[in-house]
N, CA, C and O atoms as a printed pandas DataFrame, in Angstrom:
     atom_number atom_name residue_name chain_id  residue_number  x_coord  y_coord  z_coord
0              1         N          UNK        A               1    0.835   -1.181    0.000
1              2        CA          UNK        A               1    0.000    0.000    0.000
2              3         C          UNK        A               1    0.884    1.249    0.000
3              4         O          UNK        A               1    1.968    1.297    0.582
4              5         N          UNK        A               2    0.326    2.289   -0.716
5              6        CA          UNK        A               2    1.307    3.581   -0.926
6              7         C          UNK        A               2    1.187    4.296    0.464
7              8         O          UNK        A               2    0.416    3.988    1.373
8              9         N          UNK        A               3    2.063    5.268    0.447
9             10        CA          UNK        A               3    2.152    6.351    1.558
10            11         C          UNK        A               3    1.060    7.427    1.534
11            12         O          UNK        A               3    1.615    8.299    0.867
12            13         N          UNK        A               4   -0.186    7.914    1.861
13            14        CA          UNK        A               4   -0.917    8.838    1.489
14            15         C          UNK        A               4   -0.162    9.973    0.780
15            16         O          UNK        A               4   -0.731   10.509   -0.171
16            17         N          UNK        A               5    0.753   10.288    1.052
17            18        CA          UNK        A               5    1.541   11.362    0.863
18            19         C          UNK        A               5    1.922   11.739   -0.599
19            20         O          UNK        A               5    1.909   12.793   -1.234
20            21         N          UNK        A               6    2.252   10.500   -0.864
21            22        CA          UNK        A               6    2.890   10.088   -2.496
22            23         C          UNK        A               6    1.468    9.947   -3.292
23            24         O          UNK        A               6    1.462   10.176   -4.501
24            25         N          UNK        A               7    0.213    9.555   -2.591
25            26        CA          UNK        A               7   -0.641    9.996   -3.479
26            27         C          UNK        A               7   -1.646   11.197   -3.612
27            28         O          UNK        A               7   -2.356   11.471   -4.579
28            29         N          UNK        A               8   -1.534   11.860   -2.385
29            30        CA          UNK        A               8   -2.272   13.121   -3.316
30            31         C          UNK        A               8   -0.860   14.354   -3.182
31            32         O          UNK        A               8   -0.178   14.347   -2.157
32            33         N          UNK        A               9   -0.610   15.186   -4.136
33            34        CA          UNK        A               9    0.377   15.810   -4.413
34            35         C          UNK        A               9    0.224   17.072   -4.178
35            36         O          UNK        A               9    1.116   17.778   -3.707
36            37         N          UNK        A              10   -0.843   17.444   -4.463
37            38        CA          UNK        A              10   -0.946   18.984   -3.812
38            39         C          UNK        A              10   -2.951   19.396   -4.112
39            40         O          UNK        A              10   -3.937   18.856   -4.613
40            41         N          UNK        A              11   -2.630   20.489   -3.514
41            42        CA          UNK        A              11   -4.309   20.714   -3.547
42            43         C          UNK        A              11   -4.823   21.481   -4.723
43            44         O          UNK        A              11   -3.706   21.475   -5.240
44            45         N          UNK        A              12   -5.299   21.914   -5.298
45            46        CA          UNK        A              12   -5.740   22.703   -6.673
46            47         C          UNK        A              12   -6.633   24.045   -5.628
47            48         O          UNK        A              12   -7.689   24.080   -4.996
48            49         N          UNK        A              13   -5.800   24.764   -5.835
49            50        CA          UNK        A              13   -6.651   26.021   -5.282
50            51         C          UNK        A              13   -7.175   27.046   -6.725
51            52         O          UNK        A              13   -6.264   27.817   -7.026
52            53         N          UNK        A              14   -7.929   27.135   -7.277
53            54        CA          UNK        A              14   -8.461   28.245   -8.525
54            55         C          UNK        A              14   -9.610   28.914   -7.292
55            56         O          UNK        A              14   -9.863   28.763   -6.096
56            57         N          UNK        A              15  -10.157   29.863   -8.657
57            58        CA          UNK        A              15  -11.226   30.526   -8.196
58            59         C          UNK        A              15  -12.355   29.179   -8.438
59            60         O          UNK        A              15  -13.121   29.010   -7.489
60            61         N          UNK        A              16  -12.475   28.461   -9.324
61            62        CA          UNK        A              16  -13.687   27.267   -9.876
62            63         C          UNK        A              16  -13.438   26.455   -8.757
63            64         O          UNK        A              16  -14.547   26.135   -8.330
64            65         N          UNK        A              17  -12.512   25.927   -8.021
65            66        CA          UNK        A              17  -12.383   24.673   -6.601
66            67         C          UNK        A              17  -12.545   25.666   -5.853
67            68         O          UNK        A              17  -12.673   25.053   -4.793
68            69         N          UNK        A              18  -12.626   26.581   -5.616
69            70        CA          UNK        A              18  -12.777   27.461   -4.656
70            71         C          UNK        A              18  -14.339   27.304   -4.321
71            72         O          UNK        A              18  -14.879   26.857   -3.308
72            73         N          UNK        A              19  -14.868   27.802   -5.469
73            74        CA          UNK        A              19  -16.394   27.989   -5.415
74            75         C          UNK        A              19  -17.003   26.418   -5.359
75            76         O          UNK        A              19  -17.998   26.112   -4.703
76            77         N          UNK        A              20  -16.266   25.546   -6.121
77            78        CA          UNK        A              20  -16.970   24.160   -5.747
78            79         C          UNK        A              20  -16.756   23.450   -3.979
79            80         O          UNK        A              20  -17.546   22.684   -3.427
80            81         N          UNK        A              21  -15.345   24.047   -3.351
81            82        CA          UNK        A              21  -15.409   23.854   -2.232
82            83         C          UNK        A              21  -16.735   24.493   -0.988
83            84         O          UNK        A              21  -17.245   23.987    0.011
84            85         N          UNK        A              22  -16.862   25.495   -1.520
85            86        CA          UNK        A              22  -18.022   26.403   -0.652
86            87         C          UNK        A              22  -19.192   26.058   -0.992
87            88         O          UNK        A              22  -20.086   26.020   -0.147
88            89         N          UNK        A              23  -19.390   25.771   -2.167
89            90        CA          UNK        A              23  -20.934   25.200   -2.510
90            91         C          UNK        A              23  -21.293   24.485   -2.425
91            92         O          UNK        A              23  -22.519   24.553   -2.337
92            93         N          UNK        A              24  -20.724   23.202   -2.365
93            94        CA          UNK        A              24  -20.860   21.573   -3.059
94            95         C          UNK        A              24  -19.762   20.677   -1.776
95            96         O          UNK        A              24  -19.681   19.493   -1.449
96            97         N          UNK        A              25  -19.230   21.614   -1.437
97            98        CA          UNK        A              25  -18.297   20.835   -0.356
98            99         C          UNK        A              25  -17.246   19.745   -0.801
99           100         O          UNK        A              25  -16.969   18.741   -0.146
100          101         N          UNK        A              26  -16.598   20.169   -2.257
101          102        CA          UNK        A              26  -16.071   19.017   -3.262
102          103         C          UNK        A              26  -14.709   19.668   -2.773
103          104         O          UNK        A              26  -14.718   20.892   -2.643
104          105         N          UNK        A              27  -13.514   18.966   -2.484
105          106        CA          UNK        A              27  -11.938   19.423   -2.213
106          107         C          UNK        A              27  -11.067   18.958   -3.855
107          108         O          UNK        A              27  -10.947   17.849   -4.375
108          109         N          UNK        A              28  -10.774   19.777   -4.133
109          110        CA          UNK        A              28   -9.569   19.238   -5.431
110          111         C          UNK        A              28   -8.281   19.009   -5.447
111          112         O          UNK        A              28   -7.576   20.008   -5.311
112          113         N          UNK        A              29   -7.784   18.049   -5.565
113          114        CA          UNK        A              29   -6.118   17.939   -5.695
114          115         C          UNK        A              29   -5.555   17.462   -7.231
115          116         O          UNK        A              29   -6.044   16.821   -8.161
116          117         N          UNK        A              30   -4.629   17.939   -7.047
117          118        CA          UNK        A              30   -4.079   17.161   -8.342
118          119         C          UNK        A              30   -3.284   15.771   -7.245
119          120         O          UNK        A              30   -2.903   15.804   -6.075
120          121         N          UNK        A              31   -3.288   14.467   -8.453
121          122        CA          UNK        A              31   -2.990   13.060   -7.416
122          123         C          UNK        A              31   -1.717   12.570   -8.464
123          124         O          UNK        A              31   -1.287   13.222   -9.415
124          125         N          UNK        A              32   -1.209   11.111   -7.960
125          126        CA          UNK        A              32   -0.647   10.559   -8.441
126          127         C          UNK        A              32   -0.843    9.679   -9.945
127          128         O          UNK        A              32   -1.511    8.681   -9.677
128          129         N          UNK        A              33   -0.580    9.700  -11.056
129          130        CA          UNK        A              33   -1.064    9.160  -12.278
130          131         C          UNK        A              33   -1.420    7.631  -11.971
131          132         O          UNK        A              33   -2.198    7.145  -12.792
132          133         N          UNK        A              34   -0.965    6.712  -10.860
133          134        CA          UNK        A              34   -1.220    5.271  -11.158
134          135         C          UNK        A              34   -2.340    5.528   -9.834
135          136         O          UNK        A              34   -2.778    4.410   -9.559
136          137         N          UNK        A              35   -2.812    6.312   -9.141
137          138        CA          UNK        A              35   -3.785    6.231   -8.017
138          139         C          UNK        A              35   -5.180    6.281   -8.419
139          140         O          UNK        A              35   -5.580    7.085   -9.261
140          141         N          UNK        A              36   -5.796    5.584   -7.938
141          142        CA          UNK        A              36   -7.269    4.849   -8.488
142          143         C          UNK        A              36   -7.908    5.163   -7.326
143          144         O          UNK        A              36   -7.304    5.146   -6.254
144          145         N          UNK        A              37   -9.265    5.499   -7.430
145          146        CA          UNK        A              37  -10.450    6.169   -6.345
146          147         C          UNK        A              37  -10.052    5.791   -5.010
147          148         O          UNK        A              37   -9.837    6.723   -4.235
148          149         N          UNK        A              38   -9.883    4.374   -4.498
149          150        CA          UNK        A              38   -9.929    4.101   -3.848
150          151         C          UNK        A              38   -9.043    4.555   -3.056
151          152         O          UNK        A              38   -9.359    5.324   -2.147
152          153         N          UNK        A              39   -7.924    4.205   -3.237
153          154        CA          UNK        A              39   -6.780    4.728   -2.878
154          155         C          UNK        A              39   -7.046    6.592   -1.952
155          156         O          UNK        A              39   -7.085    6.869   -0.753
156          157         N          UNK        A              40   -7.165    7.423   -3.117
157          158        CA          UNK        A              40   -7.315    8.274   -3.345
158          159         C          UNK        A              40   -8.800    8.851   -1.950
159          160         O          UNK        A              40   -8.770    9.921   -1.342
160          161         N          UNK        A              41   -9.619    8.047   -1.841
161          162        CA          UNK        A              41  -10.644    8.184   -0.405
162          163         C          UNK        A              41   -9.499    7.981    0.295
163          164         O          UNK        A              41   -8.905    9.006    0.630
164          165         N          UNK        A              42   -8.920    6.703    0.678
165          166        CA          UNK        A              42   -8.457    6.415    1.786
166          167         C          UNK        A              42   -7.256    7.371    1.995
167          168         O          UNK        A              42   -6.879    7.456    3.164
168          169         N          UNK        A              43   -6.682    8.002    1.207
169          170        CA          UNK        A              43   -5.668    9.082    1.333
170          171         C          UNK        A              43   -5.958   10.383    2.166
171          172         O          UNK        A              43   -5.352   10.688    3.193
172          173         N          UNK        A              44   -6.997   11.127    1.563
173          174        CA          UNK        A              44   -7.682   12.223    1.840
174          175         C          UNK        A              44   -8.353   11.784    3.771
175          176         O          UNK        A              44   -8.233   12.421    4.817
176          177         N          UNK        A              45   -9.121   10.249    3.416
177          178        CA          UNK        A              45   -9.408   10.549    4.798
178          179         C          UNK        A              45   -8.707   10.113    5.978
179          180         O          UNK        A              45   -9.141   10.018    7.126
180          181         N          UNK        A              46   -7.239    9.792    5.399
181          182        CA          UNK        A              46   -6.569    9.816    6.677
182          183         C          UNK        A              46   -5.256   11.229    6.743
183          184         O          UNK        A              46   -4.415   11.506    7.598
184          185         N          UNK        A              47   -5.497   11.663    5.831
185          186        CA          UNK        A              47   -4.356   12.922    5.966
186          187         C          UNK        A              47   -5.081   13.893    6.600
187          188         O          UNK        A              47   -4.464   14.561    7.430
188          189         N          UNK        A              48   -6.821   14.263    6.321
189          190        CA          UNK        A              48   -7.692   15.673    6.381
190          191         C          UNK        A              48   -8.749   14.972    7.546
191          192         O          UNK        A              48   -9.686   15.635    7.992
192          193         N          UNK        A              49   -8.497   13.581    7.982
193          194        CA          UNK        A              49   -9.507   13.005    9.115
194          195         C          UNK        A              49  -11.442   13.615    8.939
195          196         O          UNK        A              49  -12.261   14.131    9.700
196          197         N          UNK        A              50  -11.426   13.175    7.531
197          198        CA          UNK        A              50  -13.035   13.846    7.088
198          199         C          UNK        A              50  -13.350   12.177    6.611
199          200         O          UNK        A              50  -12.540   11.277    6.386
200          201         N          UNK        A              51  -14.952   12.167    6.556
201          202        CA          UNK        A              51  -15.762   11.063    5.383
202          203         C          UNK        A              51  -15.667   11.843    4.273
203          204         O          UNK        A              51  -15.634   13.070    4.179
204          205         N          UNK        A              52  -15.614   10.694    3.148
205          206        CA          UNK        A              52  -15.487   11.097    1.815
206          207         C          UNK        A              52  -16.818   10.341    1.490
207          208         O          UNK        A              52  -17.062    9.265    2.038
208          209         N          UNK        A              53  -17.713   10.939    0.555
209          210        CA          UNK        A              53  -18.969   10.221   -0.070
210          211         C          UNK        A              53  -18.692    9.625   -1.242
211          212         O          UNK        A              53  -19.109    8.497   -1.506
212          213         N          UNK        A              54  -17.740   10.548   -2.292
213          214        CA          UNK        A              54  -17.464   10.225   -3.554
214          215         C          UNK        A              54  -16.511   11.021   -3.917
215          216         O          UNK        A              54  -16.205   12.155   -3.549
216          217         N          UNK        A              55  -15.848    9.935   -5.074
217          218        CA          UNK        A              55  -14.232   10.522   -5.637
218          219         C          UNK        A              55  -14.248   10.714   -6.930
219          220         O          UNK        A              55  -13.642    9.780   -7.455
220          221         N          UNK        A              56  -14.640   11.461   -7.713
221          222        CA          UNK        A              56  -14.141   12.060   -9.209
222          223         C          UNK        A              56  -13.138   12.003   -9.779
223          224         O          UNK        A              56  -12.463   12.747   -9.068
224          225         N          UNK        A              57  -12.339   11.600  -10.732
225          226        CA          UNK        A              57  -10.827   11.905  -11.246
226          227         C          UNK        A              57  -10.956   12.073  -12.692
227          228         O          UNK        A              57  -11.578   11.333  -13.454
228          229         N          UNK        A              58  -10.256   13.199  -13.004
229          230        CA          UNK        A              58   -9.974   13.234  -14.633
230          231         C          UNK        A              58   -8.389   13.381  -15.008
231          232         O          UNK        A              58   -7.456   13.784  -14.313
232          233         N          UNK        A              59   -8.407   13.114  -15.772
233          234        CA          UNK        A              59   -6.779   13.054  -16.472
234          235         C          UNK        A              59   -6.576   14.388  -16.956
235          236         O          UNK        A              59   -7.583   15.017  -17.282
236          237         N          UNK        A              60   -5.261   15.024  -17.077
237          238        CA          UNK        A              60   -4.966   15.812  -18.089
238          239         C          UNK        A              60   -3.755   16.316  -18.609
239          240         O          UNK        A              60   -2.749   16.713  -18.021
240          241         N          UNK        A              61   -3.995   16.241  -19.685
241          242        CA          UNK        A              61   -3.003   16.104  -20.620
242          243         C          UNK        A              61   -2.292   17.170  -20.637
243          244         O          UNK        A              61   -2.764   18.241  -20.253
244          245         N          UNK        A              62   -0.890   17.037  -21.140
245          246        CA          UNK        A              62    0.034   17.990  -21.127
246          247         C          UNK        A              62    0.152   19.111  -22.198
247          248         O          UNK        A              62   -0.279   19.076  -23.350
248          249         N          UNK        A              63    0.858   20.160  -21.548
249          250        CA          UNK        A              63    0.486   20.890  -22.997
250          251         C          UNK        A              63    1.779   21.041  -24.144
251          252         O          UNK        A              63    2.704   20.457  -23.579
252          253         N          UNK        A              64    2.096   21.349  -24.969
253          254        CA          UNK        A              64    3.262   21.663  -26.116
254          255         C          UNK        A              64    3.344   23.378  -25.882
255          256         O          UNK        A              64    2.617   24.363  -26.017
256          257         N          UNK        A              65    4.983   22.973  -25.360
257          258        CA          UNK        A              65    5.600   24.556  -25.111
258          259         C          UNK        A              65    6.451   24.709  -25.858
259          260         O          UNK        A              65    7.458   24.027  -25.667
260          261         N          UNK        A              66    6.440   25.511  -26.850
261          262        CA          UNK        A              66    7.673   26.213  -27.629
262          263         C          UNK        A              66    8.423   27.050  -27.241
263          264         O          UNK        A              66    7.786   27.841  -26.545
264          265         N          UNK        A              67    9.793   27.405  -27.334
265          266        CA          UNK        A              67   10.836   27.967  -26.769
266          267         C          UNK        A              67   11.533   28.498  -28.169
267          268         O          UNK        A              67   12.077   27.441  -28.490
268          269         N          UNK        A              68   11.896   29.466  -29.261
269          270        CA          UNK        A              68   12.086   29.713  -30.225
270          271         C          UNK        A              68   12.033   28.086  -30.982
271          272         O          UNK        A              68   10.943   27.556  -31.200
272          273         N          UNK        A              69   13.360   27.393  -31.343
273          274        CA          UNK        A              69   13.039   26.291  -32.721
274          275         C          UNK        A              69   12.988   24.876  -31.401
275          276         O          UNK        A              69   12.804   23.699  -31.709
276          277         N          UNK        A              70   13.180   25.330  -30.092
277          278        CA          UNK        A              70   12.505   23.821  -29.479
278          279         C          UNK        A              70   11.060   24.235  -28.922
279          280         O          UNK        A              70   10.398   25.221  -28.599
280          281         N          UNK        A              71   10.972   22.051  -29.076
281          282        CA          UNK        A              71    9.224   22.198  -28.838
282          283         C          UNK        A              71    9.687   20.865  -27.401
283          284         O          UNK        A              71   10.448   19.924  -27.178
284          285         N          UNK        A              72    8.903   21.439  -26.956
285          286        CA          UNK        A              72    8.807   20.495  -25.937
286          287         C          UNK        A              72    7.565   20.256  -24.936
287          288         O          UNK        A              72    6.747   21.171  -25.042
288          289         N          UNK        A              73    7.232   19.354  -24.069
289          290        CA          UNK        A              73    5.543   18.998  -23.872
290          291         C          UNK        A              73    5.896   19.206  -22.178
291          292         O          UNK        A              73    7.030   18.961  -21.768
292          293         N          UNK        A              74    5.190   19.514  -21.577
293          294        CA          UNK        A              74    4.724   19.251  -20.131
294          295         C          UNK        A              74    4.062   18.105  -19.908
295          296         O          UNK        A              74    3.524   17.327  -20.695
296          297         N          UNK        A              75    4.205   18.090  -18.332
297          298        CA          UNK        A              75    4.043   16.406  -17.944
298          299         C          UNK        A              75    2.344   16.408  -17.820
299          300         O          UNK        A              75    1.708   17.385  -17.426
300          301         N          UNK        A              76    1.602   14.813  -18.334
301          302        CA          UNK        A              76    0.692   14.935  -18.024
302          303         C          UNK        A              76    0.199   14.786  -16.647
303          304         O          UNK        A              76    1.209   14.574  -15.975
304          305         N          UNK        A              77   -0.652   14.788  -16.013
305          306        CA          UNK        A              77   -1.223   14.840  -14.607
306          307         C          UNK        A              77   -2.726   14.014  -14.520
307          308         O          UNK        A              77   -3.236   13.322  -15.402
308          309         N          UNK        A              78   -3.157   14.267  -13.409
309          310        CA          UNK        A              78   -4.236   13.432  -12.735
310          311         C          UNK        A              78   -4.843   14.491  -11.748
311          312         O          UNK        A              78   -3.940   15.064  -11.138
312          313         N          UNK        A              79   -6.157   14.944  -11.390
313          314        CA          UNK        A              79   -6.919   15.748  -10.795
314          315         C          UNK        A              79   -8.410   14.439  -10.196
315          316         O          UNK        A              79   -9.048   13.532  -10.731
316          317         N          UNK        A              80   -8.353   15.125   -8.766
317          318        CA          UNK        A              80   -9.169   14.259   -7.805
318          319         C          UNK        A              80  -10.530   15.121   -7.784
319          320         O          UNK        A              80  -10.481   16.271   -8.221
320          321         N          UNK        A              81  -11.248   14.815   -7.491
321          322        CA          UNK        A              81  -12.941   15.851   -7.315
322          323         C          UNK        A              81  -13.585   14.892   -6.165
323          324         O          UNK        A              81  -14.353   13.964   -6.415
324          325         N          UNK        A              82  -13.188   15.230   -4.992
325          326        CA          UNK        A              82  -13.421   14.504   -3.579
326          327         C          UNK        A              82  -14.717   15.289   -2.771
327          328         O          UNK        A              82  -14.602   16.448   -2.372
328          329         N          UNK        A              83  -15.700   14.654   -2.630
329          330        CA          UNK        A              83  -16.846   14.993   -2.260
330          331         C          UNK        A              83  -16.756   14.559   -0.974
331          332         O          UNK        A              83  -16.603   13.352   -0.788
332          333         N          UNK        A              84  -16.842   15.538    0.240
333          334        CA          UNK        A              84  -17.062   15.564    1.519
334          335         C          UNK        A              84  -18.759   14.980    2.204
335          336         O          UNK        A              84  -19.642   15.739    1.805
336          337         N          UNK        A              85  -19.183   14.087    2.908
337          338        CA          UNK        A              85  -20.116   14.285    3.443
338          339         C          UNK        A              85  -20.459   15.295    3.991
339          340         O          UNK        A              85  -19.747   16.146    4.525
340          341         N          UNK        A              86  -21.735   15.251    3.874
341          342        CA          UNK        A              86  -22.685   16.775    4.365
342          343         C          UNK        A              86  -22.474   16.934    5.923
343          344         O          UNK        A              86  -22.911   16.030    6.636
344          345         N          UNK        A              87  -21.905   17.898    6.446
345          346        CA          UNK        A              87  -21.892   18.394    7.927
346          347         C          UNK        A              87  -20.145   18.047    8.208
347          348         O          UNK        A              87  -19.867   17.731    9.365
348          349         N          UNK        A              88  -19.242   18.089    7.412
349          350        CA          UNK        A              88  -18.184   17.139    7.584
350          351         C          UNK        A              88  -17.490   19.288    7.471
351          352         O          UNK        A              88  -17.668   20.227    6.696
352          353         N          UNK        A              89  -16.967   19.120    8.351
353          354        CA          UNK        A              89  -15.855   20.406    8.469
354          355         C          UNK        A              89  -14.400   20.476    7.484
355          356         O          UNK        A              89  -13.530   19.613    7.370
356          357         N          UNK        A              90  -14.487   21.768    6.861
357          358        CA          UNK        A              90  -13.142   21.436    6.439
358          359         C          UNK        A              90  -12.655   21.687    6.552
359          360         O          UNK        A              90  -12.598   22.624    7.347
360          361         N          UNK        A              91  -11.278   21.069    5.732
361          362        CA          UNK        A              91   -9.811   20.859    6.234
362          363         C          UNK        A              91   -9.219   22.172    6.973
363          364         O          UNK        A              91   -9.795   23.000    6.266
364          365         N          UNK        A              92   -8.526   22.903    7.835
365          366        CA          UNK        A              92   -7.880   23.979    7.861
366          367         C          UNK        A              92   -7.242   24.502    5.934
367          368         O          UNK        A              92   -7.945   25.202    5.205
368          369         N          UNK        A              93   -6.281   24.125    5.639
369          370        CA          UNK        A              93   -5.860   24.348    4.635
370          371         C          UNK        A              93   -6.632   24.400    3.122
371          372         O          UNK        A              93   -6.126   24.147    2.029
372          373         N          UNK        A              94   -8.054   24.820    3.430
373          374        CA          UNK        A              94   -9.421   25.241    2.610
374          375         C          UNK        A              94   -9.828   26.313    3.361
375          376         O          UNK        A              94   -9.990   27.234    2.560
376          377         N          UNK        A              95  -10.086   26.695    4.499
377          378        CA          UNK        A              95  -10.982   27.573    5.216
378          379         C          UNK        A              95  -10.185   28.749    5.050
379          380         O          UNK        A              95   -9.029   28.857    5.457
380          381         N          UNK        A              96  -11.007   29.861    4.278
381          382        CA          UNK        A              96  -10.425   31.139    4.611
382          383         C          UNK        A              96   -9.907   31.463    3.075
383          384         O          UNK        A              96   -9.436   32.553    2.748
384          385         N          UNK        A              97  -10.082   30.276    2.140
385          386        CA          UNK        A              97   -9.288   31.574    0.428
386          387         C          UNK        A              97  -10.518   31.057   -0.164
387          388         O          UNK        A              97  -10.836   31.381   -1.308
């Protein structure tokens, strides 16, 4: 079994997870490319000590950066859409942006 740590990588703060955190009570991270839902609950609820109801993930692809005559791609990634049960407090590191 992985280290929670190694699978979720950081949190996705925008203005759009922002507003889905306050409305919908959904937390976003970007995760590890081989981490699968499951995983990915059991990560969140032992790092942020919350119930998770449901786990979302989409892929995304990298983009093509040009630099004058080089081309070169960014890495692709993995994004979590973690749905908190209703009445479930959140994390410190959500409350307040």
């Amino acid at each position: 079994m992985k280290a929670p740590q190694s699978i979720i990588l950081r949190p996705l703060v925008t203005e759009k997870t922002t507003a889905l955190t306050q409305d919908a009570n959904v937390l976003t991270f970007e995760v590890a490319r081989d981490a699968n839902k499951i995983e990915i609950r059991r990560a969140v609820e032992v790092l942020f000590s919350v119930k998770v109801t449901g786990v979302r993930v989409a892929k995304t692809l990298g983009k093509i950066k040009k630099v004058g005559r080089s081309i070169g791609k960014t890495s692709d990634g993995k994004k979590a859409y973690v749905k908190l049960k209703a009445g479930e407090k959140l994390p410190p590191i959500f409350e307040g942006v």
